[in-house]
ZAMARGU-4260 file (C-alpha; in steps of 0.2 Angstrom, whole numbers, plus 5000, padded with zeros to 4 digits):
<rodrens>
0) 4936/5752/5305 | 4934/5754/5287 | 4948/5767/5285 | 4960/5757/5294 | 4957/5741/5284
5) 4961/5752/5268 | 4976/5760/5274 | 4984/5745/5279 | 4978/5736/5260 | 4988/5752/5254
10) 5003/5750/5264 | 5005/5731/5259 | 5012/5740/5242 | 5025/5751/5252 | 5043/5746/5255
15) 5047/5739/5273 | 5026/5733/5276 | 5029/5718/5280 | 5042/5722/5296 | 5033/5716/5311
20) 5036/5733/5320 | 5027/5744/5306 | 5017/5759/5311 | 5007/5758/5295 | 4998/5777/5296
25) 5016/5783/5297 | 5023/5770/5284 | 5010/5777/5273 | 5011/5796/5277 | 5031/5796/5275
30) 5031/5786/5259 | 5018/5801/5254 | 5030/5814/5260 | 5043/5807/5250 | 5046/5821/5235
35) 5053/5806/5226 | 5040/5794/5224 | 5030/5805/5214 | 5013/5815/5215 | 5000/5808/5222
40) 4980/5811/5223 | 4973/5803/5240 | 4953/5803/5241 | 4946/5802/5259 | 4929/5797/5254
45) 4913/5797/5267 | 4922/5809/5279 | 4905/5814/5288 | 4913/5814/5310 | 4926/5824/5312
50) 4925/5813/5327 | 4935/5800/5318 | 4949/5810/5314 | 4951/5814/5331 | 4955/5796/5337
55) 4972/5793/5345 | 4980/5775/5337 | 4990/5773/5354 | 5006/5773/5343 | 5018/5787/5341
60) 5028/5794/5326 | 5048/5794/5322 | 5045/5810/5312 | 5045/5824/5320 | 5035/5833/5309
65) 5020/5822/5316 | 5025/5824/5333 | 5038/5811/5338 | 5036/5803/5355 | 5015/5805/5358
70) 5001/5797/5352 | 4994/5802/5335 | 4975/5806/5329 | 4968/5800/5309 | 4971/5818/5307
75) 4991/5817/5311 | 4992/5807/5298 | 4985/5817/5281 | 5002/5822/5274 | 5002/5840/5267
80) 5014/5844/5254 | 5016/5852/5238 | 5016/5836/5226 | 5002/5831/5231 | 4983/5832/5235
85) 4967/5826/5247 | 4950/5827/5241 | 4938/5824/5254 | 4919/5819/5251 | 4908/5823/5268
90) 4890/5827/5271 | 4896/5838/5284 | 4904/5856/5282 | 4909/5857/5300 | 4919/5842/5297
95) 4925/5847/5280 | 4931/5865/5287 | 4940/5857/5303 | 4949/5846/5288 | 4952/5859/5277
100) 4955/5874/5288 | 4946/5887/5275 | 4928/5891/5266 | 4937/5893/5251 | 4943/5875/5248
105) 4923/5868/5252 | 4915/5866/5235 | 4896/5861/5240 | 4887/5852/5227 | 4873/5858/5223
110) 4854/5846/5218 | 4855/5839/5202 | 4846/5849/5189 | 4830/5840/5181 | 4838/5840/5164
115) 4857/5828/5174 | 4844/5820/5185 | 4834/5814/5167 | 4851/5809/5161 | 4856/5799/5175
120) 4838/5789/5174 | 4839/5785/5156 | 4857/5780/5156 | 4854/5769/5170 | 4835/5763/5162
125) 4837/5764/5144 | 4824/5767/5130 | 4808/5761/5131 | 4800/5771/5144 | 4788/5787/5142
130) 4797/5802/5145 | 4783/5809/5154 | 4784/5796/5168 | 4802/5799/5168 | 4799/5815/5171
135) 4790/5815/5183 | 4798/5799/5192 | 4815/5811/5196 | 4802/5825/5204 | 4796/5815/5215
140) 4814/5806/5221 | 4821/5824/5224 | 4833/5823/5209 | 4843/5813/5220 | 4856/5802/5213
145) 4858/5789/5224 | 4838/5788/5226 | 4837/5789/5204 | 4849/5772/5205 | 4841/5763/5216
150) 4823/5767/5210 | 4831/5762/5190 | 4840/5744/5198 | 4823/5739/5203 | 4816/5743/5188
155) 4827/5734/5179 | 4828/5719/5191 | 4809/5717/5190 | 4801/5711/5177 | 4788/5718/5170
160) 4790/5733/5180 | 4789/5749/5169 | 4792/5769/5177 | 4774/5772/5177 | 4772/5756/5189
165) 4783/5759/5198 | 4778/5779/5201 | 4760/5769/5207 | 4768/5761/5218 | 4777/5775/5226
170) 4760/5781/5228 | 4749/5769/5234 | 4755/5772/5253 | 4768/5776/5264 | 4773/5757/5269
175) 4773/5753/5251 | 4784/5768/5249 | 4795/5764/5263 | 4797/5747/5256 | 4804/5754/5238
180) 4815/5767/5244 | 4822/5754/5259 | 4827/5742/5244 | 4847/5739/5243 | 4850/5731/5226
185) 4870/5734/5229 | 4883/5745/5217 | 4900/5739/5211 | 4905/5757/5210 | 4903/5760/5230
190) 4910/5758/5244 | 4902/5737/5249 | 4899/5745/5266 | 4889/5759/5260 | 4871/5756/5259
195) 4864/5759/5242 | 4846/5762/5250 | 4841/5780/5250 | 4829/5778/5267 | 4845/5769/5275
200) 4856/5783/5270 | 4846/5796/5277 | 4842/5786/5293 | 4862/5784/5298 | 4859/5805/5301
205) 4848/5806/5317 | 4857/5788/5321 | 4873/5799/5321 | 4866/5815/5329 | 4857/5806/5344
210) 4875/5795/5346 | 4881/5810/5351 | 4868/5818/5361 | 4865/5832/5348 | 4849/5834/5361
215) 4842/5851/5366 | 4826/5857/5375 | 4812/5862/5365 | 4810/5882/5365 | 4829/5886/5370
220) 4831/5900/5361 | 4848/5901/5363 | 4852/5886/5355 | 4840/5887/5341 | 4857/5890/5330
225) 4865/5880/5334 | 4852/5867/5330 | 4851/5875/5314 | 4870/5873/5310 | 4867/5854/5314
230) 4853/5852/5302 | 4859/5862/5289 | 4877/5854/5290 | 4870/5837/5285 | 4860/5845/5272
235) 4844/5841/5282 | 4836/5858/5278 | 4843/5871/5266 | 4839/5889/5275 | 4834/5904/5261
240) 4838/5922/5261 | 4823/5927/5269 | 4826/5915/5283 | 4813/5903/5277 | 4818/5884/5279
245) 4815/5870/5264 | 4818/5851/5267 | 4816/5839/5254 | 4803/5826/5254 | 4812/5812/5253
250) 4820/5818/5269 | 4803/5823/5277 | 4797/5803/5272 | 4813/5797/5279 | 4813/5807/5294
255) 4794/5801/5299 | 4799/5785/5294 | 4814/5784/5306 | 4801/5793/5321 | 4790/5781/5318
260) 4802/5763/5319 | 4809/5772/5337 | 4793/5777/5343 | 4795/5797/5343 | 4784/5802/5331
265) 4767/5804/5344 | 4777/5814/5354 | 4784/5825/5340 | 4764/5825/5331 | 4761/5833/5348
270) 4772/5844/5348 | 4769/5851/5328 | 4752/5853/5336 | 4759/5866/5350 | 4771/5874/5341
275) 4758/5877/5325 | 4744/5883/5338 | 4755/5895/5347 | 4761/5901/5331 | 4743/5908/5325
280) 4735/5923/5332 | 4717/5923/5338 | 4705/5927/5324 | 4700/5943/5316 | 4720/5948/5324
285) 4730/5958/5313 | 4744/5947/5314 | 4732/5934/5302 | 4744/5940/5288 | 4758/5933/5295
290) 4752/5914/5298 | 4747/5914/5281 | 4765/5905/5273 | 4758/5893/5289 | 4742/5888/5280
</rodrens>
């Protein structure tokens, strides 16, 4: 597990590592503990399953202020104290509110702007290429960083290949798009185990929710919010004041993409069809007015 492998890399820098008998989570959280080594910022990166943090290592703790004598969770071990601080990254506010314990210390980033996502392109692009075409190459990605850096590390590994290509090519069909956006190219900057391909990012979310049976019958009313909660935690869809819902399309073409490679997506065409039928009224009904946002 990736977190485990870096603790440990951190603890090899830590007084007493090397003993054979080492609880390494503990070494690491007393040593953070310790008002006299200092302030410290740890950075808990990627923290998407609460699930995680809820593992039990199968060792216990000498200080009691862990819980001497039983086995410890992940989450035993994030020291709290006043010289120091945890910024945690997750795509999930259920998770980041059962880490935190309060609203007030979630900070949501918001979608880029046009104006940072044609920033990001041009830093990562250069000169050279139309504005309008880079203009119109960040609309059509969603303004989404990770999905701007892998579109500009395939133009730049390619030769030849200028914005306005490769917006054609984005264009020509959905398996060419796939193709594009399924592209890992790699970043020095991330995390090795990350993918760096937007499809592959998004695909990990239903590959989580079905893992752990995030299931529910279709027209159970009484779980329609939480379903909601689920898909709005993982930033599936974004709900409006007026109750309406808004999904990007990156992760509509992702999410037909990921139906279509586990053979779901005739079952759920099926299903659009039922729910869109039963949603209009017969004609001439005065309802009509109603179904029109349907249209």
């Amino acid at each position: 597990m990736s977190h485990e492998i870096g603790t440990r890399i951190y603890a090899t820098k830590l007084p007493s590592h090397d003993r054979q008998d080492s609880n390494i989570p503990e070494l690491v959280y007393r040593w953070l503990s310790n008002k006299a080594n200092g302030r410290w910022l740890l950075i808990v990166d990627g923290a998407d399953d609460s699930y995680v943090f809820n593992i039990r290592l199968g060792i216990g703790s000498e200080d009691t202020s862990v819980g001497g004598g039983t086995t410890r969770t992940w989450g035993d071990f994030l020291p709290q104290s006043s010289h120091g601080a945890i910024v945690i990254t997750s795509r999930s506010q259920e998770t980041a509110y059962r880490l935190t314990g309060s609203l007030d210390d979630i900070i949501t980033v918001d979608p880029m702007t046009e104006t940072h996502a044609l920033m990001l392109l041009r830093r990562k692009i250069g000169q050279g290429h139309g504005e309008n075409h880079q203009v119109d190459l960040v609309r059509v990605l969603d303004h989404i960083p990770l999905a701007i850096t892998q579109a500009a590390a395939y133009i730049n590994q390619t030769p030849r290949l200028t914005v306005s290509l490769y917006l054609q090519l984005l264009h020509n069909n959905d398996r060419q798009r796939a193709r594009l956006l399924t592209k890992d190219l790699g970043d020095p900057r991330r995390d090795g185990a990350a993918s760096n391909s937007i499809i592959a990012t998004w695909h990990s979310i239903p590959e989580y929710l079905v893992r752990n049976n995030y299931k529910r019958e279709i027209g159970a009313t009484d779980e329609f919010y939480d379903d909601v909660r689920v898909l709005t935690d993982y930033s599936l869809v974004t709900v409006s004041e007026n109750e309406d819902f808004k999904m990007h399309q990156l992760v509509q073409f992702s999410t037909r993409q990921w139906l279509e490679i586990h053979g779901h997506d005739k079952a759920w065409k099926e299903t659009y069809i039922c729910v869109m039928n039963a949603g209009f009224p017969l004609a001439f009904s005065v309802e009509m007015e109603a179904c029109r946002p349907m249209e």
